[in-house]
VMD Tcl script that builds the backbone (N, CA, C; Angstrom):
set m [mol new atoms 435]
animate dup $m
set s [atomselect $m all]
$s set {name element resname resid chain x y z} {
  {N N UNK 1 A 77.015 126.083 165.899}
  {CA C UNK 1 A 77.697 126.002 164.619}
  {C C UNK 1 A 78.181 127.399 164.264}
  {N N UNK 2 A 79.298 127.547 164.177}
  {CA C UNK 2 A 80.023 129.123 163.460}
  {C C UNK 2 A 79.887 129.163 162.360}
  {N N UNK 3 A 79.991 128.564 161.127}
  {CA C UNK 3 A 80.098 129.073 159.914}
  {C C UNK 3 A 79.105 127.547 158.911}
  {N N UNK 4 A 78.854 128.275 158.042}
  {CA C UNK 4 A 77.585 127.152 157.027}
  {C C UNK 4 A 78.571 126.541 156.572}
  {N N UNK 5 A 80.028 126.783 156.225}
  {CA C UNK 5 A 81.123 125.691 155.761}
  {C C UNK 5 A 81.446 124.478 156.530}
  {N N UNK 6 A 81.453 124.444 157.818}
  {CA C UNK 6 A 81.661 123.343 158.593}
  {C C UNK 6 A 80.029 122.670 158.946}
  {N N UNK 7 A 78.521 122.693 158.448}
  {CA C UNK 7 A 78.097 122.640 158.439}
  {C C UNK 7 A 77.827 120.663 158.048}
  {N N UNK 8 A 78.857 120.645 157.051}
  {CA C UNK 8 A 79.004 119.562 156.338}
  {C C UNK 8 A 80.545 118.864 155.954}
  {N N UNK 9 A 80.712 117.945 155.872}
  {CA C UNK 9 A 81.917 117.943 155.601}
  {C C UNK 9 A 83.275 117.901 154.267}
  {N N UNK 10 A 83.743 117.667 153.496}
  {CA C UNK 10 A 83.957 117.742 152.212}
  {C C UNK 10 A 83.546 116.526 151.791}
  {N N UNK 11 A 83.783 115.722 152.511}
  {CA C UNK 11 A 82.939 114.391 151.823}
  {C C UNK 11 A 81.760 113.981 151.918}
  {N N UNK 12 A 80.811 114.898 152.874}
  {CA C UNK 12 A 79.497 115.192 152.605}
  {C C UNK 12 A 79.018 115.977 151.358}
  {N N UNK 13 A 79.740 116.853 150.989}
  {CA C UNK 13 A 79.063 117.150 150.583}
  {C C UNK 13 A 79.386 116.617 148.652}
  {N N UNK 14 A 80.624 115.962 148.837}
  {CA C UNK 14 A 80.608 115.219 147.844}
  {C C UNK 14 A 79.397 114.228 147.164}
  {N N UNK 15 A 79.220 113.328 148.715}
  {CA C UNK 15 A 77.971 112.966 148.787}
  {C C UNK 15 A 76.827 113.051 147.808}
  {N N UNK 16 A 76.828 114.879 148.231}
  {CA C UNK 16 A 75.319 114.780 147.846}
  {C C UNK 16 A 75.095 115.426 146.803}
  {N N UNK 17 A 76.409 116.023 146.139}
  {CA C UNK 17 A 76.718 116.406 144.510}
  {C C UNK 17 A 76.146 114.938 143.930}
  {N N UNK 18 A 77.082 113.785 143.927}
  {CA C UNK 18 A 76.894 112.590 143.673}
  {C C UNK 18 A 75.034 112.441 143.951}
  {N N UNK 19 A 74.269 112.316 144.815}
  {CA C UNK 19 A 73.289 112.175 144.883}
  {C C UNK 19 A 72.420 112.388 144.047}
  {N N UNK 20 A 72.333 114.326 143.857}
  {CA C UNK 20 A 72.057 115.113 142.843}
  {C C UNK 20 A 72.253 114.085 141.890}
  {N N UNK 21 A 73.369 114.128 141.161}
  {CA C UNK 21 A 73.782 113.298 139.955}
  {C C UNK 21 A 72.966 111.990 139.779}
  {N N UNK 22 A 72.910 111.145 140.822}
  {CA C UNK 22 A 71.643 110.033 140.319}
  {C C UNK 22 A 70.517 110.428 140.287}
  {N N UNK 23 A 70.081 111.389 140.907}
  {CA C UNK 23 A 68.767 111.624 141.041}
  {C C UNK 23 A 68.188 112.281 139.494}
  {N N UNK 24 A 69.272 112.942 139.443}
  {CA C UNK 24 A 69.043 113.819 137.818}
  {C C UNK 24 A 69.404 112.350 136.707}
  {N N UNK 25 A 69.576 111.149 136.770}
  {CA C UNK 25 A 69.516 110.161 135.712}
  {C C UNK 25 A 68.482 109.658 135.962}
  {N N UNK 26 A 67.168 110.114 136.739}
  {CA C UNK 26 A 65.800 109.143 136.660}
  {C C UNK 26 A 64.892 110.267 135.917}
  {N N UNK 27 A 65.400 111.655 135.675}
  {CA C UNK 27 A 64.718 113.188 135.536}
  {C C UNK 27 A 65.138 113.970 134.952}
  {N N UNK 28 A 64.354 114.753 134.050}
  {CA C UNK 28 A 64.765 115.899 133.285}
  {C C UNK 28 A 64.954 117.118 134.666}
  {N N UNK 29 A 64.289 116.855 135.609}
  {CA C UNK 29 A 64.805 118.013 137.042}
  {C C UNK 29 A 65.806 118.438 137.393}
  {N N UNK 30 A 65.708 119.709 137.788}
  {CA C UNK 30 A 67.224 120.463 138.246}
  {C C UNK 30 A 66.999 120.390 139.608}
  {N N UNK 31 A 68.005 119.854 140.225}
  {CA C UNK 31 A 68.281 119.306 141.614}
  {C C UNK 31 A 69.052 120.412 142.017}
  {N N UNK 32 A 68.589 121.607 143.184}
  {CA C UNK 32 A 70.263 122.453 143.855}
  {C C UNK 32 A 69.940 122.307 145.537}
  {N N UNK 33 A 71.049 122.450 145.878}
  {CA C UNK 33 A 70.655 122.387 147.769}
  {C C UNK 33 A 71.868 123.954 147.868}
  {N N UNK 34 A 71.174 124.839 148.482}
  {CA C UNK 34 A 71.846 126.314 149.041}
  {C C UNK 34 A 71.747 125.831 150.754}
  {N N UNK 35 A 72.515 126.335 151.341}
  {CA C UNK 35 A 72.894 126.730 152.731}
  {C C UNK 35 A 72.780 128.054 152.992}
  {N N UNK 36 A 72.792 127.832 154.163}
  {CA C UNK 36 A 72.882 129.883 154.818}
  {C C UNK 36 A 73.022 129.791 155.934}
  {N N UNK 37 A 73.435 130.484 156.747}
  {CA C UNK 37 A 73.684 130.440 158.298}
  {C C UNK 37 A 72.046 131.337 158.805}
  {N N UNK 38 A 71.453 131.812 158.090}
  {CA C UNK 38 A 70.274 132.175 159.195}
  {C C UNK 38 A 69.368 132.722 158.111}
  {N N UNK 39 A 68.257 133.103 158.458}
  {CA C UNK 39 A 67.477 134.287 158.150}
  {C C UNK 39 A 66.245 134.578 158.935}
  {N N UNK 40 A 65.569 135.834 158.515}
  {CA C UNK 40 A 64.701 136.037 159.464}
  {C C UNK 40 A 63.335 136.127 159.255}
  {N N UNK 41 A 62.958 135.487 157.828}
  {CA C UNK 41 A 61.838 134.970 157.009}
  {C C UNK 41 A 61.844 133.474 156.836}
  {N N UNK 42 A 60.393 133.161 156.670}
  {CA C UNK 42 A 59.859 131.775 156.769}
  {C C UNK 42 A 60.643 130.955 155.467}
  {N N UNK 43 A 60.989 129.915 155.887}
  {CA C UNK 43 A 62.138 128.987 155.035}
  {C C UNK 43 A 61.430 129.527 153.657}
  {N N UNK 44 A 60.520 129.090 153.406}
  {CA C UNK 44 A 59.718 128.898 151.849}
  {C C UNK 44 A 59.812 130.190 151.197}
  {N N UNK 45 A 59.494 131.340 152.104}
  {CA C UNK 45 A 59.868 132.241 151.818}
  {C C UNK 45 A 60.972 132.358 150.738}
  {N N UNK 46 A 61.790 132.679 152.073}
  {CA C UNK 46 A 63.260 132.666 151.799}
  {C C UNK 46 A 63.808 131.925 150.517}
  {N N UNK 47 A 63.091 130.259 150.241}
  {CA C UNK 47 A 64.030 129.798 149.490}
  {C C UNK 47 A 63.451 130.011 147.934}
  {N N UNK 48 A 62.152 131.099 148.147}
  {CA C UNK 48 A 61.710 131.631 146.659}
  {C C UNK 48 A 62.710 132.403 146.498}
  {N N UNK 49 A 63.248 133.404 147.221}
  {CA C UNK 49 A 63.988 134.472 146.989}
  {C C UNK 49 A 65.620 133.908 146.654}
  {N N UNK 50 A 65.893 132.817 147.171}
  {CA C UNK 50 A 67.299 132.283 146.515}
  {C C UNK 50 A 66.883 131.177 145.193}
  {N N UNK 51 A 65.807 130.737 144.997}
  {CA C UNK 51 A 65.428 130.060 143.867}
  {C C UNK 51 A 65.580 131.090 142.600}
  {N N UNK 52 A 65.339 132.021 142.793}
  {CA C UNK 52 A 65.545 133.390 141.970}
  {C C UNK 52 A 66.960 133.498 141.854}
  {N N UNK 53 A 67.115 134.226 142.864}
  {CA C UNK 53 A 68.712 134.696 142.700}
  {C C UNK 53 A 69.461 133.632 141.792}
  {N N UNK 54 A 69.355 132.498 142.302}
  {CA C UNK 54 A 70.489 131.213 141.766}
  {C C UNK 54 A 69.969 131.181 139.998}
  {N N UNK 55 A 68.876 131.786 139.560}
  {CA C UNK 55 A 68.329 131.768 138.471}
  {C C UNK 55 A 67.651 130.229 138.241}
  {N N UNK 56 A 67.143 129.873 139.156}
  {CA C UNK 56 A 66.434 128.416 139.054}
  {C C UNK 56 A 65.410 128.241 138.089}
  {N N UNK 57 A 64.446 129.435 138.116}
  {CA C UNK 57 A 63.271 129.394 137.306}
  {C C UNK 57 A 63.365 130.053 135.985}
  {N N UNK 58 A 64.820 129.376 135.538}
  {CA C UNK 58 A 64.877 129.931 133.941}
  {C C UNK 58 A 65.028 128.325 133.332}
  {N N UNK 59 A 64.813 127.376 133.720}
  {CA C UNK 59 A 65.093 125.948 132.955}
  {C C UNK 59 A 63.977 126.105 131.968}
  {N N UNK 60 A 64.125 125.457 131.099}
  {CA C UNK 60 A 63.068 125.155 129.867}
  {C C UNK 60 A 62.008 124.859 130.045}
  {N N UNK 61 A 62.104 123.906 131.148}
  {CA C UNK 61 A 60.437 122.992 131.446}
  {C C UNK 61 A 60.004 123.753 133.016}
  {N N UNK 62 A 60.662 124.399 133.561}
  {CA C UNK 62 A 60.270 125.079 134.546}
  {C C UNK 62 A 60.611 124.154 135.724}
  {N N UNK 63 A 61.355 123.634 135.590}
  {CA C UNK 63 A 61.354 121.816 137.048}
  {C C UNK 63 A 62.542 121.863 137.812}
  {N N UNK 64 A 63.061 123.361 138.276}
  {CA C UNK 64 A 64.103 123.276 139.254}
  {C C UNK 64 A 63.371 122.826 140.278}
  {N N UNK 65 A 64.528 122.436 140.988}
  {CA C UNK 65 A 63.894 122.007 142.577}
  {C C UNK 65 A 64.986 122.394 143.477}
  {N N UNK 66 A 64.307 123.143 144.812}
  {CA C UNK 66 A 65.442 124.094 145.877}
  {C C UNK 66 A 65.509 122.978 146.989}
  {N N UNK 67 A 66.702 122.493 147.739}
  {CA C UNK 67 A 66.309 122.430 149.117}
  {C C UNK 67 A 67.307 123.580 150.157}
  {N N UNK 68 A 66.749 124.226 150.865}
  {CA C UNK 68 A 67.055 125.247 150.872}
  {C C UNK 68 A 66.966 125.020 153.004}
  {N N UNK 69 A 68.428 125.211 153.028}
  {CA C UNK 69 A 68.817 124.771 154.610}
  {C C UNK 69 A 69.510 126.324 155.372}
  {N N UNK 70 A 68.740 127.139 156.264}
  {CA C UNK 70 A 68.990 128.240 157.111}
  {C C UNK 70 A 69.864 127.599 158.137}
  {N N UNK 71 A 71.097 126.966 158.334}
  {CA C UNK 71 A 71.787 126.073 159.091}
  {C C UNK 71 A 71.954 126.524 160.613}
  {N N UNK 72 A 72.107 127.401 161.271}
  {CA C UNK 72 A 71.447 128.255 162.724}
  {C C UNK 72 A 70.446 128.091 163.028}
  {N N UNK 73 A 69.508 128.451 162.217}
  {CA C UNK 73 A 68.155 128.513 162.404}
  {C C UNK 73 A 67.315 126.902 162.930}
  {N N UNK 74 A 68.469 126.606 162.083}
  {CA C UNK 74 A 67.422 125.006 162.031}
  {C C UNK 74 A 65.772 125.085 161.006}
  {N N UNK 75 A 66.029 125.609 159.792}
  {CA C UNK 75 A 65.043 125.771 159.065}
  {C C UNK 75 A 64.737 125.133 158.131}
  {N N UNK 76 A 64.396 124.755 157.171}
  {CA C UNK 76 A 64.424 124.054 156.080}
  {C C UNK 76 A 62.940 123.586 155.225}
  {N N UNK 77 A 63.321 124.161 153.533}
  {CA C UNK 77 A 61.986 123.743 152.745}
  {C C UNK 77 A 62.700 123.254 151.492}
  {N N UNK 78 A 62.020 122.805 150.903}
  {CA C UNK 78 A 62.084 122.078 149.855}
  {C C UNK 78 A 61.176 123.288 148.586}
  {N N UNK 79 A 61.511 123.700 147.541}
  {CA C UNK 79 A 60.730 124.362 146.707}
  {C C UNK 79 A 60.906 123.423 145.265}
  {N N UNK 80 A 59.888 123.403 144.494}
  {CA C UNK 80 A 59.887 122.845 143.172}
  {C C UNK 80 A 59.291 124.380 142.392}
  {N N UNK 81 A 59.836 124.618 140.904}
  {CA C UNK 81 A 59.658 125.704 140.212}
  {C C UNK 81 A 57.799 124.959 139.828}
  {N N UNK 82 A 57.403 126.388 139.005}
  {CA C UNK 82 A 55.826 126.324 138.811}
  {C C UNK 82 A 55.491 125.011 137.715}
  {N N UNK 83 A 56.473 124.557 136.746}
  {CA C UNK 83 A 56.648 123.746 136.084}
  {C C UNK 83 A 55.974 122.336 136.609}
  {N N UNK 84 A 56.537 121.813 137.821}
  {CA C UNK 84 A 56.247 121.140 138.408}
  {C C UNK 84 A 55.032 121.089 139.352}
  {N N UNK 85 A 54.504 122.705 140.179}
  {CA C UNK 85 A 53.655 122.983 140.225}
  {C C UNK 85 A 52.325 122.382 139.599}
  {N N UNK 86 A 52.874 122.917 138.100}
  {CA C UNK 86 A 51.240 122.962 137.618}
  {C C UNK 86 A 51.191 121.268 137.528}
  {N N UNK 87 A 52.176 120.455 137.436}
  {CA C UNK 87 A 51.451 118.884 137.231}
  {C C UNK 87 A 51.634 117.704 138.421}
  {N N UNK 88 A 52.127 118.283 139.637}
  {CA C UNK 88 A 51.865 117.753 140.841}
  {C C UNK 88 A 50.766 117.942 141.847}
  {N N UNK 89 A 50.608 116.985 142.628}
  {CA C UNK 89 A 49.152 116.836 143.947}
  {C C UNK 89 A 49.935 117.732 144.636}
  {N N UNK 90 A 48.686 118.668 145.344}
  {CA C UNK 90 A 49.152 119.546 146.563}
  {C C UNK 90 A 50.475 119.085 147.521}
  {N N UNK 91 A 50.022 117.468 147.761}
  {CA C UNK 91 A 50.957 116.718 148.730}
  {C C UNK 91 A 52.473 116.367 148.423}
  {N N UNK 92 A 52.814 116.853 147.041}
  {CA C UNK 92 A 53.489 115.550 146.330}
  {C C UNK 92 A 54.969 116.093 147.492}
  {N N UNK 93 A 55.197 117.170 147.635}
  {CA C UNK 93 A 56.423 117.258 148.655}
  {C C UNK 93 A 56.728 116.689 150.145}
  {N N UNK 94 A 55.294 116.484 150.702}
  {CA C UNK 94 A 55.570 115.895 152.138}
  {C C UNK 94 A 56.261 115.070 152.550}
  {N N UNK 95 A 56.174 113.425 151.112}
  {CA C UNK 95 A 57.366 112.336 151.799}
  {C C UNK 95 A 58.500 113.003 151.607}
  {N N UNK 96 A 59.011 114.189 151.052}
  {CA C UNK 96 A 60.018 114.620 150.950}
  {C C UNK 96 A 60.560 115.601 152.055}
  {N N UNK 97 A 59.655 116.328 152.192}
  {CA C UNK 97 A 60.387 116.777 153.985}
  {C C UNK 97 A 60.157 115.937 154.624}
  {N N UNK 98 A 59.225 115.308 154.652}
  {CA C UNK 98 A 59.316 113.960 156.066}
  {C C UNK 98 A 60.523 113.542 155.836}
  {N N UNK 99 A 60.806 112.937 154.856}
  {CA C UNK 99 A 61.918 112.183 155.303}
  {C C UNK 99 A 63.443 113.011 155.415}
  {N N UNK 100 A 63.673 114.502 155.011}
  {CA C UNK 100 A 64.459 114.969 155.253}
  {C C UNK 100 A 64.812 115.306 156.642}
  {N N UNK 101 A 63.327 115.891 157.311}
  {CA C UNK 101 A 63.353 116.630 158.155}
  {C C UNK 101 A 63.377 115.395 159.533}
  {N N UNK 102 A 63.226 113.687 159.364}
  {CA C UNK 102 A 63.284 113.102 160.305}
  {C C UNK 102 A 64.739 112.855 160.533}
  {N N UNK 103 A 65.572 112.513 159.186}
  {CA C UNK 103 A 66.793 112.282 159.617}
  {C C UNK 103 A 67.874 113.755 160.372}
  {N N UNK 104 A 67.608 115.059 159.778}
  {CA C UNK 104 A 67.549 116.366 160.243}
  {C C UNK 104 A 67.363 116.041 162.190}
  {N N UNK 105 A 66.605 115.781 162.622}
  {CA C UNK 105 A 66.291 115.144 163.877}
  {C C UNK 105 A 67.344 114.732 164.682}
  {N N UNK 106 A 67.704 113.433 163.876}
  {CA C UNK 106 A 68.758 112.771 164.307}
  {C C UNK 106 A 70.049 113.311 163.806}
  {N N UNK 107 A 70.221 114.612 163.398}
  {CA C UNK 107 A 71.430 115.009 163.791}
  {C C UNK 107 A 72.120 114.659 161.958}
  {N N UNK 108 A 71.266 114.029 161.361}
  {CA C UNK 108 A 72.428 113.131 160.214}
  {C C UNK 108 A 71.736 114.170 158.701}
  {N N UNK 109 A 72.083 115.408 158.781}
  {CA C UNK 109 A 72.145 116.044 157.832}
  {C C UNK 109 A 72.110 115.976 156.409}
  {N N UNK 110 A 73.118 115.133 156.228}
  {CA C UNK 110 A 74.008 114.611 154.785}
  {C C UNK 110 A 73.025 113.907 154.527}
  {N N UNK 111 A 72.712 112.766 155.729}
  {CA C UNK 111 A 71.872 111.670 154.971}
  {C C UNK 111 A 70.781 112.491 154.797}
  {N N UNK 112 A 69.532 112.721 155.164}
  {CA C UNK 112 A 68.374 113.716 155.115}
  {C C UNK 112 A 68.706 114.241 153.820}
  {N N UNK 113 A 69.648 115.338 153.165}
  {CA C UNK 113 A 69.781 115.697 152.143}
  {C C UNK 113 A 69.746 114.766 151.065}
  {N N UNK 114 A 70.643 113.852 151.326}
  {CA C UNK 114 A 71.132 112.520 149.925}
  {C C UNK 114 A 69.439 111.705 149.797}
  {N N UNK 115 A 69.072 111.268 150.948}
  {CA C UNK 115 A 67.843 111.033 150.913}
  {C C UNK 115 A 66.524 111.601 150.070}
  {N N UNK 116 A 66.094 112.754 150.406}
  {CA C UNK 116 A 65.616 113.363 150.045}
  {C C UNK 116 A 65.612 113.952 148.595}
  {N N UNK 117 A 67.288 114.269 148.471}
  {CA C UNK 117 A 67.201 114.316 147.095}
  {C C UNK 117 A 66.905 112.877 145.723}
  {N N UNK 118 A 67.534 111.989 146.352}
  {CA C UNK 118 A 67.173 110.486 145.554}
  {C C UNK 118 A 65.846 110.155 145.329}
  {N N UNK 119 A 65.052 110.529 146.679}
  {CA C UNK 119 A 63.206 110.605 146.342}
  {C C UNK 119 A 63.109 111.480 145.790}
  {N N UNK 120 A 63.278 112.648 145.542}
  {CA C UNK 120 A 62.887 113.487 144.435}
  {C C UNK 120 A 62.712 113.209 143.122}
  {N N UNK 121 A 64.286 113.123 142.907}
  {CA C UNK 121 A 64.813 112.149 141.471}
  {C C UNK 121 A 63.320 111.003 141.074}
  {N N UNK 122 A 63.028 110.103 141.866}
  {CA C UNK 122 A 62.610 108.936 141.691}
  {C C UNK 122 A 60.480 109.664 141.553}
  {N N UNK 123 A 60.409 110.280 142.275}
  {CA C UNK 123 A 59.540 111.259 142.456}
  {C C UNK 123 A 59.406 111.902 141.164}
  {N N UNK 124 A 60.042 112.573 140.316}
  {CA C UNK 124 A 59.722 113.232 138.987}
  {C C UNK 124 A 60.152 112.493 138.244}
  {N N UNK 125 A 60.661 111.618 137.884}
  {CA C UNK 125 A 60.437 110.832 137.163}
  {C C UNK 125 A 59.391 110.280 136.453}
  {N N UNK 126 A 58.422 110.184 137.288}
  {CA C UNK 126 A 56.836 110.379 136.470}
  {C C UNK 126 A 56.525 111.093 135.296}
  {N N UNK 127 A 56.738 112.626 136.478}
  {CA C UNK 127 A 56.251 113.640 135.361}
  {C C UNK 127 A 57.124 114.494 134.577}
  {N N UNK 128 A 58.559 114.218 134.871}
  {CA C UNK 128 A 59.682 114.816 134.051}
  {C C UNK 128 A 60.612 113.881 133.761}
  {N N UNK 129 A 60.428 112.629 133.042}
  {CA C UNK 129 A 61.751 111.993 133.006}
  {C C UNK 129 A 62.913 112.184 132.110}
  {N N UNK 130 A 63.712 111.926 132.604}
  {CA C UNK 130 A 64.815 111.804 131.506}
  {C C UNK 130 A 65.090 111.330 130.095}
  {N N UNK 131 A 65.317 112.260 129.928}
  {CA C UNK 131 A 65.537 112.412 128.180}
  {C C UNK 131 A 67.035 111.872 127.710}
  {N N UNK 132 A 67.016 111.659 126.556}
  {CA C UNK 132 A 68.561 110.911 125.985}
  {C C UNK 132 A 69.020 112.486 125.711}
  {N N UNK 133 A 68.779 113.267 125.454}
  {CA C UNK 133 A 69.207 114.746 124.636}
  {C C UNK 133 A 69.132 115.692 126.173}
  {N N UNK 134 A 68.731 115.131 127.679}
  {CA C UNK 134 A 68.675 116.196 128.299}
  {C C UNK 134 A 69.356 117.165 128.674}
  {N N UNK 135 A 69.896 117.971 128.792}
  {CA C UNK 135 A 70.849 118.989 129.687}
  {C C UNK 135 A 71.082 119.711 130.766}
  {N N UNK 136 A 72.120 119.443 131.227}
  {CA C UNK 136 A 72.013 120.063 132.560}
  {C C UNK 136 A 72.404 121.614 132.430}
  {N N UNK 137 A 70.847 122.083 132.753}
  {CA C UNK 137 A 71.082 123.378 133.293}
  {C C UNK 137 A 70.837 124.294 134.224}
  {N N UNK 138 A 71.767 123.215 135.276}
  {CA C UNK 138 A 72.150 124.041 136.455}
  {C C UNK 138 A 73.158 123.426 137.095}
  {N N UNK 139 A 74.016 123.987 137.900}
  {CA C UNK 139 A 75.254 123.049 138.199}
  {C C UNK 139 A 74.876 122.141 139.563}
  {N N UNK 140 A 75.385 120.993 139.490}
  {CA C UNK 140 A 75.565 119.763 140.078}
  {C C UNK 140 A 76.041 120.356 141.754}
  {N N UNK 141 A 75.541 121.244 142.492}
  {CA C UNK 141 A 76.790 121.826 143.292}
  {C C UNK 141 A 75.998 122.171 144.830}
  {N N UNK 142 A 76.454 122.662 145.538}
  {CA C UNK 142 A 75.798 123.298 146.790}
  {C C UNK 142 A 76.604 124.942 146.770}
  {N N UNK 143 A 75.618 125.725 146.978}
  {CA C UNK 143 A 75.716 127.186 146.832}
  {C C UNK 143 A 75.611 127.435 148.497}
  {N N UNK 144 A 76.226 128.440 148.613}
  {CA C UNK 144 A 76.647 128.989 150.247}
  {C C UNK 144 A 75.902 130.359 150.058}
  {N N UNK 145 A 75.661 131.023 151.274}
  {CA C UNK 145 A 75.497 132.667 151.091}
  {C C UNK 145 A 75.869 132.318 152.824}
}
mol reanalyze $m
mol bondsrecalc $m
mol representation Tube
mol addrep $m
């Protein structure tokens, strides 16, 4: 792969704006997915340090959520802000890379992402649901570096 832009396609990644978007009508959660063509720190790492940058961990309730794809590398984690932290099981992310990281496997990216993000959505819903007054604050989007 040469560049994190061809990574996906425009109607992938329409996709998974759209995805985002349902997932955020079951949840007060901020849904973002960043790309990158590499790095040379451990995904989780890494996707604290762009959970920052993107200013994720300034929402009100603390409930951004990263999925955060090193696209070369073949890397990938999922981060939820401390918000969510403090009122989730150690486990609560695993069906969520599982199921990202199986379709990831098979090559089907988009889906893995759209996937993953819709269990999320459905996933905090529990403990962050959606509010009639909620707001989105963070954009609906996929961020490149």
């Amino acid at each position: 792969m040469s560049k994190v832009e061809d990574f996906l396609t425009k109607t992938q990644e329409q996709e998974i704006v759209e995805a985002i978007r349902l997932a955020e009508q079951n949840t007060s959660g901020e849904i973002r997915v960043h790309l990158e063509k590499t790095t040379d720190k451990e995904p989780l790492e890494r996707a604290r340090e762009v959970f920052h940058y993107l200013k994720m961990n300034e929402t009100a309730q603390q409930n951004g959520v990263l999925f955060y794809v090193a696209v070369d590398d073949k890397k990938f984690s999922v981060l939820g802000d401390q918000g969510i932290d403090n009122v989730v099981p150690d486990n609560f992310w695993n069906s969520v890379k599982d199921t990202v990281i199986s379709e990831f496997k098979k090559g089907n990216y988009a889906d893995g992402l759209k996937q993953g993000i819709l269990e999320t959505g459905l996933k905090l819903k529990h403990y962050f649901p959606y509010q009639d007054d909620d707001k989105n604050e963070l954009p609906d989007s996929i961020s490149l570096s």
